[in-house]
C-alpha positions as a Markdown table, in Angstrom:
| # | Residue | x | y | z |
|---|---|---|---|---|
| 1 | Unk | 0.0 | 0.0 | 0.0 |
| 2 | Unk | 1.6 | 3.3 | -1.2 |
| 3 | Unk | -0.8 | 5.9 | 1.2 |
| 4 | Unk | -1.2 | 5.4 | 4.6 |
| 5 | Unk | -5.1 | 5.1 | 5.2 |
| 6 | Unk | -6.0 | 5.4 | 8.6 |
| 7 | Unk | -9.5 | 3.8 | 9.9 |
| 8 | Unk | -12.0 | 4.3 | 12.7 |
| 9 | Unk | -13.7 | 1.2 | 14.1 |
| 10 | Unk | -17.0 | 2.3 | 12.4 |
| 11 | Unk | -15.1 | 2.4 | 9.1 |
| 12 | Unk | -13.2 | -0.9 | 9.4 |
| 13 | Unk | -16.9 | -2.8 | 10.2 |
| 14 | Unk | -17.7 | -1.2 | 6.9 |
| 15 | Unk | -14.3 | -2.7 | 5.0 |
| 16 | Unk | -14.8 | -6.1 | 6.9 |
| 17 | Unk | -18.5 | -5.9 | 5.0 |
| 18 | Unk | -16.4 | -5.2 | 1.5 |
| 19 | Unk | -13.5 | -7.7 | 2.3 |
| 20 | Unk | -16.2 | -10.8 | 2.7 |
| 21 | Unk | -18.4 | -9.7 | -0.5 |
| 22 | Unk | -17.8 | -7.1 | -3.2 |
| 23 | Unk | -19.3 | -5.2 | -4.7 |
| 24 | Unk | -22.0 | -3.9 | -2.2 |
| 25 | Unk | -24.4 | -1.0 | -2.4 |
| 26 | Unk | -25.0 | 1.7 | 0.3 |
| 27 | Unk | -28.4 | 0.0 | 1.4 |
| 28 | Unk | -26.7 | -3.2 | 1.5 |
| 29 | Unk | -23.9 | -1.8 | 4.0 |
| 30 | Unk | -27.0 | -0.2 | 5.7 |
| 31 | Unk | -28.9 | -3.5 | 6.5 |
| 32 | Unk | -25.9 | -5.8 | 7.6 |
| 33 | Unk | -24.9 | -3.0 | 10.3 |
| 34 | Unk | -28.3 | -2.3 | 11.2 |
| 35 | Unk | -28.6 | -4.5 | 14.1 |
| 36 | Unk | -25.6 | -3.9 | 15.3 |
| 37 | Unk | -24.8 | -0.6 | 14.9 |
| 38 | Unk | -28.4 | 1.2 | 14.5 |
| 39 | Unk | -27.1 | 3.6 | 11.5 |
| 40 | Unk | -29.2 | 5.3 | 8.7 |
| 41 | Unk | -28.4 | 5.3 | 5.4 |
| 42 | Unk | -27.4 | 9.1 | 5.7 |
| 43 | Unk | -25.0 | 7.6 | 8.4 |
| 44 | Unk | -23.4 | 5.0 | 6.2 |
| 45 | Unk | -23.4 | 7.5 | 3.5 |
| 46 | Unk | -21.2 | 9.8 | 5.2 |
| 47 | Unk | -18.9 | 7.2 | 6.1 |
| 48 | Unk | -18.6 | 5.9 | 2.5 |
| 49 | Unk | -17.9 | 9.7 | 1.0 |
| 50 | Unk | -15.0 | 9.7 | 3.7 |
| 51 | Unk | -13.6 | 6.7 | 2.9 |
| 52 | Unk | -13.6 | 7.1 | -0.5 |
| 53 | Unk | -11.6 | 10.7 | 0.1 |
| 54 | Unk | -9.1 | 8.6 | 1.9 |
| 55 | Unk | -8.6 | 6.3 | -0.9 |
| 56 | Unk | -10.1 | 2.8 | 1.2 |
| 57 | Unk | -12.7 | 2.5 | -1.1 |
| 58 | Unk | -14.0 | 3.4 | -4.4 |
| 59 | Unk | -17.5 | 3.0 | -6.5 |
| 60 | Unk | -18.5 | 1.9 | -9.5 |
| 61 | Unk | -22.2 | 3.8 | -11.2 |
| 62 | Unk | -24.4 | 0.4 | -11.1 |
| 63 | Unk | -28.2 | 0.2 | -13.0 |
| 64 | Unk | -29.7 | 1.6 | -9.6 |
| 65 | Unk | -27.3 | 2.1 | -7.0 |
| 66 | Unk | -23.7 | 2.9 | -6.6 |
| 67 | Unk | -21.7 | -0.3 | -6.2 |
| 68 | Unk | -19.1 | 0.1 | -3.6 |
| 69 | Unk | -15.3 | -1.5 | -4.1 |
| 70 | Unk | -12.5 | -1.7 | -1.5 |
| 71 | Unk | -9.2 | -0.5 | -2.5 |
| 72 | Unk | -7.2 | -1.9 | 0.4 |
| 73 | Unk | -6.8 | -5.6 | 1.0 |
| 74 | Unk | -7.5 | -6.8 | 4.4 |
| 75 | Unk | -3.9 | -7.7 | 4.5 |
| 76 | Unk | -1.8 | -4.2 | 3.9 |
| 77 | Unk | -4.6 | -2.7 | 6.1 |
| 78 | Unk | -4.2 | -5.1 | 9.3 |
| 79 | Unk | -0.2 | -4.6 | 8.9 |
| 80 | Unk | -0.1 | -1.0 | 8.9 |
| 81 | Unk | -2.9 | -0.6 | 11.4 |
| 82 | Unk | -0.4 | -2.7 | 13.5 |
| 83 | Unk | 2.8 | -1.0 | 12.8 |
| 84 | Unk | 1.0 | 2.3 | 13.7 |
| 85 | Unk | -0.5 | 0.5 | 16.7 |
| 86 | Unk | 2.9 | -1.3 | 18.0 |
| 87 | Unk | 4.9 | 2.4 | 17.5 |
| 88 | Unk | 2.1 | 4.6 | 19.1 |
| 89 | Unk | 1.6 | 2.3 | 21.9 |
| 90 | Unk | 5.1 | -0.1 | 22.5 |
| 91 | Unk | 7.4 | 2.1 | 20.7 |
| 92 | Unk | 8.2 | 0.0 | 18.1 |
| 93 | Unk | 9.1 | -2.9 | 19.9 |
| 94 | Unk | 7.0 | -6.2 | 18.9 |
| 95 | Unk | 9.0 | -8.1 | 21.9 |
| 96 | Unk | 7.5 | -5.4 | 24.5 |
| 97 | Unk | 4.5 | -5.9 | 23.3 |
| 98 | Unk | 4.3 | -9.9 | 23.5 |
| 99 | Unk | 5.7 | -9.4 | 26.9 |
| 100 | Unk | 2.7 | -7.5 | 28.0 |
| 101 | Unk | 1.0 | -10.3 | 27.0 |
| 102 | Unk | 2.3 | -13.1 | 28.3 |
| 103 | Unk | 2.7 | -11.1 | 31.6 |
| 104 | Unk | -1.3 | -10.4 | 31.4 |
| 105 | Unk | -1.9 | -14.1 | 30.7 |
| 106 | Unk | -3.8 | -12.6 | 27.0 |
| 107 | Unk | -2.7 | -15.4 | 25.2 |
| 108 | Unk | -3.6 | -19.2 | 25.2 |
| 109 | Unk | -2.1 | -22.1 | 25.0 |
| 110 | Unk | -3.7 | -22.3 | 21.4 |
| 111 | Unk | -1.9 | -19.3 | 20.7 |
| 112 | Unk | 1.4 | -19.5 | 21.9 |
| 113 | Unk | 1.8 | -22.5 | 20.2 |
| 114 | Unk | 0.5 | -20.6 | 17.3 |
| 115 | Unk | 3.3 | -17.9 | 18.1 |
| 116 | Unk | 5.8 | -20.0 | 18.5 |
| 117 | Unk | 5.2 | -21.6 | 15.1 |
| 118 | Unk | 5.1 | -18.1 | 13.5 |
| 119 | Unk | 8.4 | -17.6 | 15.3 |
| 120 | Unk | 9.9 | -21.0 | 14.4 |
| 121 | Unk | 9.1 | -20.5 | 10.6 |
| 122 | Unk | 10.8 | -16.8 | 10.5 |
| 123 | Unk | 14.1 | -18.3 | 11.9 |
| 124 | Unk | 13.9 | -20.9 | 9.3 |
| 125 | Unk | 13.3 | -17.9 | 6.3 |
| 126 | Unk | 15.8 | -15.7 | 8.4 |
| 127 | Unk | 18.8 | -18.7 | 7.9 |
| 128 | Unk | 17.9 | -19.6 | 4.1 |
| 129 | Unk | 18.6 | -16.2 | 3.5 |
């Protein structure tokens, strides 16, 4: 991803929406965050304009409605929403943020093992190198 795109929790439940099933319309958006979030159309249309003047989505001029496209893949946007994450909040420093978690017990056994294949496999790329 060339631009940094920053996104609010109301616009990443929209970009989750996008990421499972594109291309949506507005009033599609609208109904499968009704329940949960209780917005309007008006709502939802606000957030699209925004999000399309920050580059994370675009449309497409359908028969009847707008058709709605995400830009981002769900992978560049998780990474840099963690790099921004890990160097606002632990500096930079991925092993002060695992310590944290391990010290508040935030991880299972599930996912340490998890981690520790993650970690196993980097080593592995790290010496082919």
């Amino acid at each position: 991803m060339t631009k940094k795109v920053h996104l609010s929790d109301a616009e990443w439940r929209i970009m989750n929406l996008l990421w499972e099933q594109a291309p949506r319309t507005m009033m599609q958006i609208t109904n499968a965050l009704k329940a949960e979030t209780n917005w309007t159309k008006h709502t939802v249309i606000s957030f699209l304009k925004r999000m399309e003047e920050k580059g994370a989505l675009y449309h497409e001029e359908g028969e009847k409605a707008k058709l709605y496209f995400p830009s981002l893949n769900r992978e560049e946007a998780a990474l840099q929403e963690t790099e921004d994450f890990l160097g606002r909040v632990f500096r930079g420093r991925m092993g002060m943020m695992l310590n944290t978690m391990v010290r508040q017990q935030a991880l299972s056994k599930e996912e340490l093992q998890e981690l520790h294949k993650i970690l196993e496999q980097a080593e592995e790329d790290i010496n082919r190198r």
